[in-house]
BAFI-3210 file (N, C-alpha, C; in Angstrom, 3 decimals, decimal comma, padded with zeros to 6 digits):
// residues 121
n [1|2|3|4|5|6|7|8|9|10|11|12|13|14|15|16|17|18|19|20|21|22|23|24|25|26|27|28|29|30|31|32|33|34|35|36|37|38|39|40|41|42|43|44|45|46|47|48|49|50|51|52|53|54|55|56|57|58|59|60|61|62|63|64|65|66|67|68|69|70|71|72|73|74|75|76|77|78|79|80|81|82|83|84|85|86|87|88|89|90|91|92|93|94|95|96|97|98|99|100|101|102|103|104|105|106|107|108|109|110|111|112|113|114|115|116|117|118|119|120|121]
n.u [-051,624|-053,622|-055,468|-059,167|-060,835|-062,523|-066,201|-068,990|-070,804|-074,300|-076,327|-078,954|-078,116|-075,636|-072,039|-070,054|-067,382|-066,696|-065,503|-067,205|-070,955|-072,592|-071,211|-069,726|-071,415|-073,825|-074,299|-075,519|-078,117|-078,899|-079,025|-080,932|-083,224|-083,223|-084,086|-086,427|-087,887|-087,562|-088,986|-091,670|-092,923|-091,705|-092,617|-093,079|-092,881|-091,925|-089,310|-088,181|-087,632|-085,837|-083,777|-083,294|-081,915|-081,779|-082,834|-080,266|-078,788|-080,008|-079,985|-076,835|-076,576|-077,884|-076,032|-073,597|-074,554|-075,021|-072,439|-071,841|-072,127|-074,163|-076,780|-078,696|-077,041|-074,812|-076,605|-076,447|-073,506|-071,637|-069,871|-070,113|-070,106|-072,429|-074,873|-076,601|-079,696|-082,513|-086,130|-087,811|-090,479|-092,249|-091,681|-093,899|-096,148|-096,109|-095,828|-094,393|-092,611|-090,478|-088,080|-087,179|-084,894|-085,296|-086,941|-085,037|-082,803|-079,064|-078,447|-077,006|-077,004|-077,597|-079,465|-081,375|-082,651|-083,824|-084,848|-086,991|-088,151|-089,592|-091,601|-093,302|-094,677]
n.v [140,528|137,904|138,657|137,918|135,226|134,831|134,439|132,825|134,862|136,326|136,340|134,651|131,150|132,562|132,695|133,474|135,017|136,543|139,409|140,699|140,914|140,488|139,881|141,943|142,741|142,311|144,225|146,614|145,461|144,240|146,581|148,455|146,649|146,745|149,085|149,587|147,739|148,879|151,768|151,216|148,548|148,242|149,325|153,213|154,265|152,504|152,330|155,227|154,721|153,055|153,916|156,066|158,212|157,637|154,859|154,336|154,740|153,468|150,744|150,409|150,540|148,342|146,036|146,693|146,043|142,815|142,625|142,331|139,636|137,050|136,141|134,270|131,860|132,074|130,515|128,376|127,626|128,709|131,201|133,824|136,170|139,475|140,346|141,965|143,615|142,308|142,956|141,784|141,295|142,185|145,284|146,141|145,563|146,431|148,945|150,729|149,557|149,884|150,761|149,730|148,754|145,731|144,506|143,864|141,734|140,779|139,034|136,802|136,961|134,108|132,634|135,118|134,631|132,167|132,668|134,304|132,560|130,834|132,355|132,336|129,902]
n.w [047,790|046,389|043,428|043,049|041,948|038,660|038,335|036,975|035,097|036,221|034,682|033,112|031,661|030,536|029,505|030,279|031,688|035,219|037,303|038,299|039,567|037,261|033,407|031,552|028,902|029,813|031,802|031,808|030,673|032,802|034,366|033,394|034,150|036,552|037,037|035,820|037,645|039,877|039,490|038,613|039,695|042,529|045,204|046,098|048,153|049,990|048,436|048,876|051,580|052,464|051,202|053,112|055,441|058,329|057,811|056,964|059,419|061,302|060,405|060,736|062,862|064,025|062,213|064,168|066,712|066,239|065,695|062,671|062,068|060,791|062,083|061,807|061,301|063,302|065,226|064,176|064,755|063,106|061,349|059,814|058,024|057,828|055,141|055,093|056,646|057,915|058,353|061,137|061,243|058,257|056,604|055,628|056,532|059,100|059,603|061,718|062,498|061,503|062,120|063,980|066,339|067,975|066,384|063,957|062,484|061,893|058,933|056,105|052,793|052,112|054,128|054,372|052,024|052,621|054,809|053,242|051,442|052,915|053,995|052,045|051,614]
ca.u [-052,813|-054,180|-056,902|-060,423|-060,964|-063,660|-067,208|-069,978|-071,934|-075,758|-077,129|-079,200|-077,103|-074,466|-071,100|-068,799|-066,435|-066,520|-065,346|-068,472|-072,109|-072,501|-070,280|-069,945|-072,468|-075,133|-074,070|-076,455|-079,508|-079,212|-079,548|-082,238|-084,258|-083,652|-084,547|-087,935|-088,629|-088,223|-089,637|-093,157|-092,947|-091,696|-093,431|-092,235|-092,531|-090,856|-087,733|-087,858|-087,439|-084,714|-082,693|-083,418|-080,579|-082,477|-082,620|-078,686|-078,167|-080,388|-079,261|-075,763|-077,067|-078,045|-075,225|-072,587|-075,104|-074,846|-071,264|-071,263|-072,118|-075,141|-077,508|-079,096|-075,909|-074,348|-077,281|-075,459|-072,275|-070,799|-069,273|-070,646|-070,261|-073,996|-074,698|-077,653|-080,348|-083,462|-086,762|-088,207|-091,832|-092,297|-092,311|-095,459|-096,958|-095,748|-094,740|-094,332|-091,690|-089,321|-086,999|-086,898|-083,892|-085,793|-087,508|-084,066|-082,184|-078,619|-078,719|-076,396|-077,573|-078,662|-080,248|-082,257|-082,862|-084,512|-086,625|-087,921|-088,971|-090,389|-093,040|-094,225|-095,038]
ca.v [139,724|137,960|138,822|137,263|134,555|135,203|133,386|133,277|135,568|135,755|136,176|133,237|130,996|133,222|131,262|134,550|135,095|138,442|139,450|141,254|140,270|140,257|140,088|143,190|142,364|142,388|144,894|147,536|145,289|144,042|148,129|148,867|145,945|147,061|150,355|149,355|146,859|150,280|152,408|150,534|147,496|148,613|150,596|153,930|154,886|151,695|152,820|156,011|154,028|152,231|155,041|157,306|158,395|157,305|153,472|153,846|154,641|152,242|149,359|150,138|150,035|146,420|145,747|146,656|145,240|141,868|141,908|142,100|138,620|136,295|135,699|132,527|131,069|131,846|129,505|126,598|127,631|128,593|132,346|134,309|137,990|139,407|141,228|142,884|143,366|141,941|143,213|140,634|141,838|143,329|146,950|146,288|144,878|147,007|150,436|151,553|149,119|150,014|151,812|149,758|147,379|144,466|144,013|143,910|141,133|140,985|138,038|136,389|136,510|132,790|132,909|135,723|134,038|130,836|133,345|134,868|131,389|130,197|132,902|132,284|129,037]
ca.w [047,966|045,026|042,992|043,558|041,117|038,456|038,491|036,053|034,873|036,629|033,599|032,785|030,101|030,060|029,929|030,659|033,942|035,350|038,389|039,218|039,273|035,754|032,695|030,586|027,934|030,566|032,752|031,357|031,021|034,473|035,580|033,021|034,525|038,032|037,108|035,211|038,875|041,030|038,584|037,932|040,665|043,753|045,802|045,936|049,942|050,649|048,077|050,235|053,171|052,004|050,671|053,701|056,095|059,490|057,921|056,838|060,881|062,328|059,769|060,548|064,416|063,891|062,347|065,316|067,236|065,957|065,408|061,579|061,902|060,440|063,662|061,840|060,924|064,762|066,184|063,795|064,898|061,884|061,531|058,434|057,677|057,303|054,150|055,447|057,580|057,805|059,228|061,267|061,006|057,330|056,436|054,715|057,516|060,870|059,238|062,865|063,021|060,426|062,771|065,628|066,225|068,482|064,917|063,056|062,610|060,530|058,132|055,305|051,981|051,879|055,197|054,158|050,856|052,662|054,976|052,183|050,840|054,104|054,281|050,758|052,233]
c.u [-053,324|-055,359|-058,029|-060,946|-062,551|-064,725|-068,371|-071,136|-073,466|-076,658|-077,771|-078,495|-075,934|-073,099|-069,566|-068,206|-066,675|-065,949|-066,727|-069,479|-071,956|-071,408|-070,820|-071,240|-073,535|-075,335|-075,290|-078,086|-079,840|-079,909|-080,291|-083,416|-084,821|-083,719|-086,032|-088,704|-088,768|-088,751|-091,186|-093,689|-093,073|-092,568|-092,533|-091,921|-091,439|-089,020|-087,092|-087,175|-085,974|-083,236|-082,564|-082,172|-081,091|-082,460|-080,713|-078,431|-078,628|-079,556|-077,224|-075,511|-076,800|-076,678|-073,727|-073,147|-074,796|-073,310|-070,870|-071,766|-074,036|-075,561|-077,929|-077,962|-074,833|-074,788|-076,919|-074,406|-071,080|-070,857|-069,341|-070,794|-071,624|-074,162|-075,644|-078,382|-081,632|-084,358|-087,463|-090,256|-091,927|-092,684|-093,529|-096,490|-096,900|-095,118|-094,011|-093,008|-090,122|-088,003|-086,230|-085,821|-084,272|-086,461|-086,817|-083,144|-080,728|-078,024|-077,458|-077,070|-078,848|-079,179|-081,528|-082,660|-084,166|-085,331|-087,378|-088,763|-089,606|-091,799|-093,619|-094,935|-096,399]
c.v [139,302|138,486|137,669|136,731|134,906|134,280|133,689|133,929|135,618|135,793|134,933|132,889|131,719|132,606|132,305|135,017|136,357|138,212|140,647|140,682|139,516|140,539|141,532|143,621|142,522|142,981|146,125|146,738|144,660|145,591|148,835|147,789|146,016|148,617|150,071|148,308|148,307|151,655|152,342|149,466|147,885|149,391|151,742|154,426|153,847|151,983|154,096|156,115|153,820|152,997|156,367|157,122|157,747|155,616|153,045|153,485|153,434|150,742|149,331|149,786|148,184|145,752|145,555|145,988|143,732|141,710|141,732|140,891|137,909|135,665|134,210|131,339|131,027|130,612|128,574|126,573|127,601|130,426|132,699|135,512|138,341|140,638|142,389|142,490|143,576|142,714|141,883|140,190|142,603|144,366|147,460|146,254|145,932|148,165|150,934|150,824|149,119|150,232|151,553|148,432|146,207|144,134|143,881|142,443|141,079|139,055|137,935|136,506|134,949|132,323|134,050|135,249|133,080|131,478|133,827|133,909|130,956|131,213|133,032|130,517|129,002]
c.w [046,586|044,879|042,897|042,667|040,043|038,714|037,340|036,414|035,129|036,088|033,430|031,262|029,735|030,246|030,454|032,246|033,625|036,748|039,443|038,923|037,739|034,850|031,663|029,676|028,680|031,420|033,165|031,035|032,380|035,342|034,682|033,545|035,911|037,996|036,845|036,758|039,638|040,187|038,744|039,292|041,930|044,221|046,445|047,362|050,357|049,887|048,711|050,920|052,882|051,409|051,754|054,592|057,552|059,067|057,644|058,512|061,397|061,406|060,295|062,330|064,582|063,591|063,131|066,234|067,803|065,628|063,921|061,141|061,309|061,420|063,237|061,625|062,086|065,670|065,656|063,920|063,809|061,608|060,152|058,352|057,053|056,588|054,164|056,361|057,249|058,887|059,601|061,011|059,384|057,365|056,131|055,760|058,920|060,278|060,441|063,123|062,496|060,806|063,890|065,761|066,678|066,893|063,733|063,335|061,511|059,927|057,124|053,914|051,742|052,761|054,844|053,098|051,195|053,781|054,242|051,486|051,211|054,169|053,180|050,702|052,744]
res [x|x|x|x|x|x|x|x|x|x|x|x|x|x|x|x|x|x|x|x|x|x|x|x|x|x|x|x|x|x|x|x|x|x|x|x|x|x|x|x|x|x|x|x|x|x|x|x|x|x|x|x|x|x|x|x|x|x|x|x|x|x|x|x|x|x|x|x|x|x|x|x|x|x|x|x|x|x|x|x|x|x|x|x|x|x|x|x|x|x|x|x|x|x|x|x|x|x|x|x|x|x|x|x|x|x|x|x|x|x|x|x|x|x|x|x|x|x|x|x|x]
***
C-alpha cells in the first residue's frame, strides 16, 4: 500500500510537508500551546468529562450507532467517515445531557467545524 502523501504544515506560514499535523519544528509548540489552552482556558470539569471512561463508552455508542458515518453529510448523500461526536445540546448548557445518546450526534470534522460557526452566529 503506498504511503500517504505529505501536506503542509498547520503552522501558520510554515512552508514544511510532514506527514502529520505539524512539521517537526513545531511539533513541541503546538503541545505546549495545547497544554497552556487546557491548563488556564479550558474548563477543568469539562476536560474531566472528556477524558472520562463513561464518555469513551457512550461516544463509541454513538458511533456504532451511526455507522461510523457523518449524519450531516448522509442527509447530502455523500458517505464520510465521522471523526467524532458531537453533543447536540452543549455540555455547558444541559450537563444532564452529557451522557445521553438522543443528544449525540456523530459528525465529520468540517461539519462540526460549520456547526460550531453557526451558533456563534
Amino acid at each position: 500500500m503506498p504511503a500517504k502523501p505529505k501536506r503542509p504544515c498547520a503552522f501558520p506560514t510554515c512552508p514544511n510537508l510532514t506527514k502529520d499535523r505539524y512539521c517537526e519544528s513545531h511539533q513541541d509548540r503546538a503541545k505546549q500551546e495545547r497544554q497552556y489552552y487546557d491548563r488556564y482556558v479550558r474548563d477543568k470539569k469539562l476536560v474531566a468529562f472528556y477524558h472520562s471512561v463513561e464518555w469513551q463508552r457512550v461516544r463509541e455508542q454513538a458511533l456504532m450507532r451511526d455507522h461510523g458515518l457523518c449524519q450531516q453529510c448522509l442527509k447530502e448523500k455523500q458517505i464520510v467517515t465521522a471523526d467524532l461526536v458531537h453533543h447536540l445540546r452543549e455540555v455547558k448548557e444541559a450537563w444532564h445531557l452529557r451522557l445521553t445518546l438522543s443528544n449525540l450526534v456523530s459528525l465529520c470534522n468540517a461539519c462540526h467545524n460549520r456547526e460550531h460557526g453557526q451558533r456563534g452566529k
